[in-house]
BALO-69856 format. One line per 2 residues: their letters; for each residue x, y, z of C-alpha. Coordinates in steps of 0.05 Angstrom, whole numbers, plus 5000, padded with zeros to 4 digits. Example, Ala and Ser with C-alpha at 12.3 -4.5 7.8 and 13.67 -1.06 7.14 Angstrom:
2
AS	5246:4910:5156 ~ 5273:4979:5143;
//
This chain:
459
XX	5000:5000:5000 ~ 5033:5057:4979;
XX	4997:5112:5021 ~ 4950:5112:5078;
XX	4868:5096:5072 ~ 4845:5157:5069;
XX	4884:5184:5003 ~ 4867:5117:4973;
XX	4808:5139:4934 ~ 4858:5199:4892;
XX	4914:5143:4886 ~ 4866:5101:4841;
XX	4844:5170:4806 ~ 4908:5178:4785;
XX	4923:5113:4758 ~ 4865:5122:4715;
XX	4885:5197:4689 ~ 4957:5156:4676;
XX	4915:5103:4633 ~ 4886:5159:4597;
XX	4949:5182:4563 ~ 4966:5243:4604;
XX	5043:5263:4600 ~ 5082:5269:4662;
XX	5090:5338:4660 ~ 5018:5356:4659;
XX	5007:5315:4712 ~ 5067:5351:4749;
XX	5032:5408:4732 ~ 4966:5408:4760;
XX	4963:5358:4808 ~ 5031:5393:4854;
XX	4978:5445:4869 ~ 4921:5402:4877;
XX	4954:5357:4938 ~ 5025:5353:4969;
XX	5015:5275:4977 ~ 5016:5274:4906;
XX	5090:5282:4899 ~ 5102:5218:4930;
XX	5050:5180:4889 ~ 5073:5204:4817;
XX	5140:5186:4838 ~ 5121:5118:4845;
XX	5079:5107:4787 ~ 5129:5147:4739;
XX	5156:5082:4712 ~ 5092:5048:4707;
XX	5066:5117:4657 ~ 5128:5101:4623;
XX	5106:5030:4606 ~ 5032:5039:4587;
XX	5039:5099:4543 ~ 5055:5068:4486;
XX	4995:5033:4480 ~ 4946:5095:4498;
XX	4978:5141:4451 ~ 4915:5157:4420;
XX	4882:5186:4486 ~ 4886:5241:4497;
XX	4845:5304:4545 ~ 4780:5293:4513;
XX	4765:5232:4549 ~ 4775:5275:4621;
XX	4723:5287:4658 ~ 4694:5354:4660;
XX	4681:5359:4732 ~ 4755:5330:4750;
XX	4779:5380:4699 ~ 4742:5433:4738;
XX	4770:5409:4808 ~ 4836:5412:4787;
XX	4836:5488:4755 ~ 4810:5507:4813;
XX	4874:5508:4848 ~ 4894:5554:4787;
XX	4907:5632:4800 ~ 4866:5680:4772;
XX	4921:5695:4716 ~ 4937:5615:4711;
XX	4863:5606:4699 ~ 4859:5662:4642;
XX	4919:5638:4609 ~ 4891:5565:4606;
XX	4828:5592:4580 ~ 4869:5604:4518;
XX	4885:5528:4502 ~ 4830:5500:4470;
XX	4756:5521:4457 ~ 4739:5472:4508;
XX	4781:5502:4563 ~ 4750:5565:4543;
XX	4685:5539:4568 ~ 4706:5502:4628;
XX	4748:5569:4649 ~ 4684:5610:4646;
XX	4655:5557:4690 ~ 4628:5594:4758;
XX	4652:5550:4803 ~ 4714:5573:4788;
XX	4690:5653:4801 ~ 4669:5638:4869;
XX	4724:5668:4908 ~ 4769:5715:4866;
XX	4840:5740:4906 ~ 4871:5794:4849;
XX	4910:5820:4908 ~ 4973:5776:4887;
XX	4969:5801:4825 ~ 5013:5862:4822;
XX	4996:5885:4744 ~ 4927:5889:4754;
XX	4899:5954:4719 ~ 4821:5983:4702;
XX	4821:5949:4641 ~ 4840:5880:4673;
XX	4784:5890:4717 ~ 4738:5904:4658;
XX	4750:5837:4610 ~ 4744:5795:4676;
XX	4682:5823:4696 ~ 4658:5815:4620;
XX	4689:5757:4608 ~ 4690:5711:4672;
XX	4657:5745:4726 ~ 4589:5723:4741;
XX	4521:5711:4789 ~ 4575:5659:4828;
XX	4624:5705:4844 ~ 4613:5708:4930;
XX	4678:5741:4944 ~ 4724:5793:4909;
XX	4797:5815:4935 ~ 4831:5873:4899;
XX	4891:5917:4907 ~ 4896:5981:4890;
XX	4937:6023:4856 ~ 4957:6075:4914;
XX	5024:6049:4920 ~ 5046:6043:4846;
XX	5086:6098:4823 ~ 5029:6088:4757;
XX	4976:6113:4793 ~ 4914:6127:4762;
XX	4844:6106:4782 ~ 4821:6036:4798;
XX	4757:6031:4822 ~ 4702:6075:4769;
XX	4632:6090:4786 ~ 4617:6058:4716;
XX	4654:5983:4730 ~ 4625:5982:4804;
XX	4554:5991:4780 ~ 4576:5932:4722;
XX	4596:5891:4783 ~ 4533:5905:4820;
XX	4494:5888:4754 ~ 4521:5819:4733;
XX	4548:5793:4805 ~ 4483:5798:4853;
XX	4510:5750:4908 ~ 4574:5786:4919;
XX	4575:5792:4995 ~ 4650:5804:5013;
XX	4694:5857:4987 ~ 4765:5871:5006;
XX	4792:5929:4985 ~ 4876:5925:4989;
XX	4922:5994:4975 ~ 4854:6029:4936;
XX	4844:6106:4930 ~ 4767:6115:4940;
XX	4778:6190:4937 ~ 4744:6183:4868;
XX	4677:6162:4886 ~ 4629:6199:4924;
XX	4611:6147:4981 ~ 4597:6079:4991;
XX	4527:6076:4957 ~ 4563:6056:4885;
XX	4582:5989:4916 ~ 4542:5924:4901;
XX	4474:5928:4951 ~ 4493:5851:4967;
XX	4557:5869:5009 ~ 4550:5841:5079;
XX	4638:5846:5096 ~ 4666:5902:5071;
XX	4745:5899:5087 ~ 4790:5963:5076;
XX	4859:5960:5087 ~ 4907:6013:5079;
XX	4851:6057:5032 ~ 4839:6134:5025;
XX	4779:6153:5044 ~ 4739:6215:5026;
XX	4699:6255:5072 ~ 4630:6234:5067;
XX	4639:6149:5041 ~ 4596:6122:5094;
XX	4545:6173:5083 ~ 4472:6143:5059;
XX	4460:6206:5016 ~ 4480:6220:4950;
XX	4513:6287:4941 ~ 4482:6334:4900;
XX	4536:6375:4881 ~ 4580:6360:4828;
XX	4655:6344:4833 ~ 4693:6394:4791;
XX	4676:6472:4788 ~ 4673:6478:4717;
XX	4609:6429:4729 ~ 4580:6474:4780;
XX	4591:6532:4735 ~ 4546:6502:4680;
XX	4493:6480:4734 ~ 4487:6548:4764;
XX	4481:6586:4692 ~ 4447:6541:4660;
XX	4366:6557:4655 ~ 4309:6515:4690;
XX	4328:6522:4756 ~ 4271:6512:4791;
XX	4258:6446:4762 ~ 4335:6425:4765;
XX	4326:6442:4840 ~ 4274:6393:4846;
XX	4315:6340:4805 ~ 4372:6344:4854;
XX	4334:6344:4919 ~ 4307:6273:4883;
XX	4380:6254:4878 ~ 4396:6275:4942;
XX	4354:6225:4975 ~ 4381:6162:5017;
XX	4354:6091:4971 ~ 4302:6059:4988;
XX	4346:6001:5011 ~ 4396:6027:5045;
XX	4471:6000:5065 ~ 4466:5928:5083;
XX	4531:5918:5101 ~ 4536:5872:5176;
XX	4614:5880:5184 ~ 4663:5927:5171;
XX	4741:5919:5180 ~ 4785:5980:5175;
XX	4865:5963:5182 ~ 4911:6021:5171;
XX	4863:6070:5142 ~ 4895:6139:5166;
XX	4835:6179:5137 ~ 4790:6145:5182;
XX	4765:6205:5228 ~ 4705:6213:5275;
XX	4653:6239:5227 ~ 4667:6171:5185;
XX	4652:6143:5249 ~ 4587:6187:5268;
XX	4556:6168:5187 ~ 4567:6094:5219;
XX	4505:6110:5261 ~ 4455:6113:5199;
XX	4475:6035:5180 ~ 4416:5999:5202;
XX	4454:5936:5201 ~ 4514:5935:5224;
XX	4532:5889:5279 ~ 4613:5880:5268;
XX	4662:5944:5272 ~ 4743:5925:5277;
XX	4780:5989:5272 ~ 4864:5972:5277;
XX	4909:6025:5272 ~ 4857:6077:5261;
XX	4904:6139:5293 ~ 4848:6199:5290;
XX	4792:6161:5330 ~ 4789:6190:5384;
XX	4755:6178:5462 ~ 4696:6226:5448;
XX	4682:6205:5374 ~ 4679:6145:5400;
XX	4628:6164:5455 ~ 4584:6198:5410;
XX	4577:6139:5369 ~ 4555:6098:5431;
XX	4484:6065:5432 ~ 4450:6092:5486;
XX	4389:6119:5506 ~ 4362:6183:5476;
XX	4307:6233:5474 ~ 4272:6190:5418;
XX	4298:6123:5435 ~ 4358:6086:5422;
XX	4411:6130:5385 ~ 4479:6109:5363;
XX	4513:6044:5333 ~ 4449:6005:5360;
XX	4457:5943:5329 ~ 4530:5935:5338;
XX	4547:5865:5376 ~ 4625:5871:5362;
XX	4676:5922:5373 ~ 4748:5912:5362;
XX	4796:5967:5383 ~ 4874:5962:5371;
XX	4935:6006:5360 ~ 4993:5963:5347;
XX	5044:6004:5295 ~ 5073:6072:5285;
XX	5096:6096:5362 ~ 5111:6168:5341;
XX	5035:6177:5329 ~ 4997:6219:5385;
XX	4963:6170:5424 ~ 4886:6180:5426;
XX	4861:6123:5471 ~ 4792:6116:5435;
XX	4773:6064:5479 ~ 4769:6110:5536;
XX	4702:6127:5502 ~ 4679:6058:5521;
XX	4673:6089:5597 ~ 4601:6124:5593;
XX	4574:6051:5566 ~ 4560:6015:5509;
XX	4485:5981:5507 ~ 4482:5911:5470;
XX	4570:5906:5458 ~ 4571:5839:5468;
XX	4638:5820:5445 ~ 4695:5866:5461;
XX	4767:5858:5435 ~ 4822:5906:5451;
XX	4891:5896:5422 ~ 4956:5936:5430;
XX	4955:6008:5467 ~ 4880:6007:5477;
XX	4888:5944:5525 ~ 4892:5990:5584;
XX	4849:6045:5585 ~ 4804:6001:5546;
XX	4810:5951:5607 ~ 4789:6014:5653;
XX	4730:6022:5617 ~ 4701:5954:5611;
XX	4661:5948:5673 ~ 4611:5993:5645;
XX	4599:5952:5592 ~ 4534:5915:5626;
XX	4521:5873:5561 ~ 4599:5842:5560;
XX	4604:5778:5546 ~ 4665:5768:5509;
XX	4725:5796:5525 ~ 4792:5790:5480;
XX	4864:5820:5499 ~ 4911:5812:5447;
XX	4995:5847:5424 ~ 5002:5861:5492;
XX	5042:5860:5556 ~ 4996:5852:5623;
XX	4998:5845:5696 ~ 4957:5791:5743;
XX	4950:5854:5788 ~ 4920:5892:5727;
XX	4876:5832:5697 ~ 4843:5824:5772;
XX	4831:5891:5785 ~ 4798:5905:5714;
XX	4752:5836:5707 ~ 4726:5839:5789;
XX	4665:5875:5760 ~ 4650:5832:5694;
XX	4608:5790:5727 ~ 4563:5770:5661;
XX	4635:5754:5626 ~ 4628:5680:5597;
XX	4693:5675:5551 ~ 4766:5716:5564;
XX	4810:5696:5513 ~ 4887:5719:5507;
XX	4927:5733:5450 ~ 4991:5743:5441;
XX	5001:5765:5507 ~ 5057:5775:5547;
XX	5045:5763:5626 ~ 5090:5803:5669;
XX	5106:5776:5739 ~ 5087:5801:5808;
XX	5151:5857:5816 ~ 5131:5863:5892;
XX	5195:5827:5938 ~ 5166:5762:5978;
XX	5165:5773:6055 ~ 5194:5727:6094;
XX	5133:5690:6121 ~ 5120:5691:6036;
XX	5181:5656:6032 ~ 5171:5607:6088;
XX	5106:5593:6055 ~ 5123:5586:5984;
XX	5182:5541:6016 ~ 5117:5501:6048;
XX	5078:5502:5983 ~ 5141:5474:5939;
XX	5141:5412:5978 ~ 5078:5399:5981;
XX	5073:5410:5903 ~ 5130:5363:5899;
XX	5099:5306:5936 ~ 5034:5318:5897;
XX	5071:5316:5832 ~ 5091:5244:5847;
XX	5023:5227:5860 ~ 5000:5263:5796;
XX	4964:5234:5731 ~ 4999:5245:5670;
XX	4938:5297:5654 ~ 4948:5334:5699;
XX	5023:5357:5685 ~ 5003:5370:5619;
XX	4954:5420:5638 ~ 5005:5457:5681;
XX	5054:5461:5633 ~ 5003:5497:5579;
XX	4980:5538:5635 ~ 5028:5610:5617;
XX	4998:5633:5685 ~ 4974:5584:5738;
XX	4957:5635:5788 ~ 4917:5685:5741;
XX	4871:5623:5724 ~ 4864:5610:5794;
XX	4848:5686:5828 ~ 4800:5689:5750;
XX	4752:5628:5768 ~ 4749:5654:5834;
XX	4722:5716:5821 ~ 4692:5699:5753;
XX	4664:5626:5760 ~ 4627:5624:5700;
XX	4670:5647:5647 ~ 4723:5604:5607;
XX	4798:5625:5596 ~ 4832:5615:5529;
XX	4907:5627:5520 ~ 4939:5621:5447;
XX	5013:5641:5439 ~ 5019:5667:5507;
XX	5089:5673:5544 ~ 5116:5690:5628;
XX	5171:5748:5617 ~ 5220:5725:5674;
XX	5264:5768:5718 ~ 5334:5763:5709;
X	5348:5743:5776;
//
């Protein structure tokens, strides 16, 4: 048996492809990229090919299977995939198949221009397409513009199950706000973007870009009637933004009235905001769901806020999450990461609907962990990231030392009578005595450390 049960099934397949008359260097190829396991099976059966194609040598690809066919470009990139759509007439078809257009990543691919964008949208593009990754051109000494108002409304056209959008490097100073993007979007991801004032805004903005344009709307006659035309224009759609999460990383434009236009998205639920430098404590606040003169105002629907500051230390330090401290109704999920761990730890037991708590990039205290979750009692899960636990800097007494002397041997004759278990859960413990001071205090929640370290004293 030359590999284990569970590969068995794709062993046999590729036996069979080998009886069909497929060369060796296809199948090296585009099966590498299919499965690493079969490396080790083509080396084996490279002599048997050897032997058999002789007598197969009128076989040839149009005795595959489409749907195998389809399996295996699927592993393609989005360039490999174009370029093998130029083979044959029948690769043509199976190319434009849209199981293939699924999930498109064009962020690898550095040359990727406007008119790229426009033959795959024509040509491959299509109602399967669920996911979309581009990058921009904002780093490219070409420049130019990317994204138009006239391919976006294409996309929203012939792609009406797009729901995630991720946006890598892109100037979006170009289009007036965030309306132009496909109504299906439920994740939209910006990372390192320009933003113009008013993109989250729900209304369309009646004025036009350039002077010379407002020049010609001002003089021109009819201006009653083009008054009327524009308030029409000017009004939110009937739809509205239907977007449920929203990820900003590294978006420098980002600034409190981006964040205050957040409050007219009905629903949105998820908000992660890394590296966003010009939030600050009180735009932050303002945005808050509470309760108002005519209800519920704010980010009402919001369920998940994540808060972290992790690069660029010669940047004025805002501490949004000290906006957290009048109260957030609803935030059930809470994850601070970087410089906002503290002050956003400060501010936490005001948060009455916390149940999830995440800490992650930073360097904490047992003294500062206890003092900050003794009044989340609702907390169910505290999860820690990346985290760096610093010891207990005050100096033992000496009855400390005559009892940690006490407590060493009796740990040491317990250890003998230890299961096996037991040690192992110690020694993935980074901080026995946080766990044990947390489930005193906070019997109900759960603890989860991933890629957590002790920093130890040099002495």
């Amino acid at each position: 048996m030359l590999i284990e049960n569970k590969p068995r099934r794709f062993e046999l397949w590729v036996v069979r492809i080998c009886f069909l008359g497929i060369t060796i260097d296809c199948l090296w190829g585009l099966l590498i990229r299919a499965q690493p396991v079969c490396i080790r099976i083509l080396v084996r059966v490279e002599g048997f090919v050897y032997r058999i194609m002789d007598e197969f040598k009128g076989c040839d690809l149009d005795y595959f299977p489409e749907n195998i066919l389809i399996d295996v470009l699927s592993f393609l990139s989005v360039r490999e995939l174009v370029r093998a759509g130029r083979v044959c007439k029948r690769w043509k078809r199976l190319v434009k198949d849209q199981r293939l257009w699924r999930t498109v990543d064009l962020t690898a691919w550095k040359g990727v221009t406007s008119r790229i964008l426009w033959v795959l949208l024509r040509q491959y593009f299509g109602c399967g397409l669920r996911c979309l990754r581009l990058r921009g051109l904002l780093l490219s000494a070409r420049g130019g513009t990317f994204l138009s108002e006239s391919w976006l409304k294409a996309l929203s056209n012939k792609c009406p199950r797009l729901s995630k959008l991720c946006l890598l490097h892109a100037d979006l100073r170009t289009l007036p706000n965030c309306l132009l993007l496909p109504p299906s979007l439920r994740v939209l991801e910006l990372r390192g973007c320009e933003l113009p004032r008013g993109f989250f805004c729900q209304t369309k903005d009646s004025s036009p870009a350039f002077p010379q344009d407002r020049a010609v709307a001002t003089s021109s006659a009819g201006g009653p009637q083009q008054g009327k035309d524009q308030k029409v224009k000017g009004q939110a759609s009937p739809l509205g933004i239907s977007i449920e999460s929203l990820v900003l990383n590294n978006v420098p434009s980002f600034t409190d009235q981006h964040l205050q236009s957040l409050a007219s998205w009905e629903r949105l639920s998820r908000l992660e905001l890394r590296d966003t430098f010009r939030i600050t404590a009180n735009g932050l606040r303002s945005c808050a769901a509470k309760d108002g003169i005519s209800g519920m105002e704010g980010l009402v629907k919001l369920r998940f806020l994540e808060l972290g500051i992790t690069a660029r230390q010669g940047y004025q330090l805002q501490m949004a999450s000290l906006g957290l401290g009048a109260g957030w109704l609803g935030l059930e999920e809470l994850s601070l990461g970087g410089k906002e761990v503290g002050p956003g730890l400060l501010c936490a037991s005001r948060l009455k609907d916390l149940k999830r708590l995440c800490l992650w990039a930073c360097t904490l205290s047992e003294l500062q962990i206890v003092r900050s979750c003794r009044m989340l009692r609702g907390l169910r899960q505290l999860q820690f990231e990346d985290v760096v636990f610093q010891p207990r800097q005050s100096p033992p007494t000496d009855e400390e030392e005559r009892s940690n002397e006490e407590q060493q041997d009796g740990e040491e004759r317990s250890e003998t009578d230890s299961n096996d278990d037991n040690k192992t859960q110690d020694t993935n413990d980074p901080f026995p005595s946080l766990r044990r001071s947390l489930a005193v205090m906070l019997p109900s929640c759960s603890l989860v450390f991933t890629n957590c370290s002790v920093q130890m004293n040099a002495d």
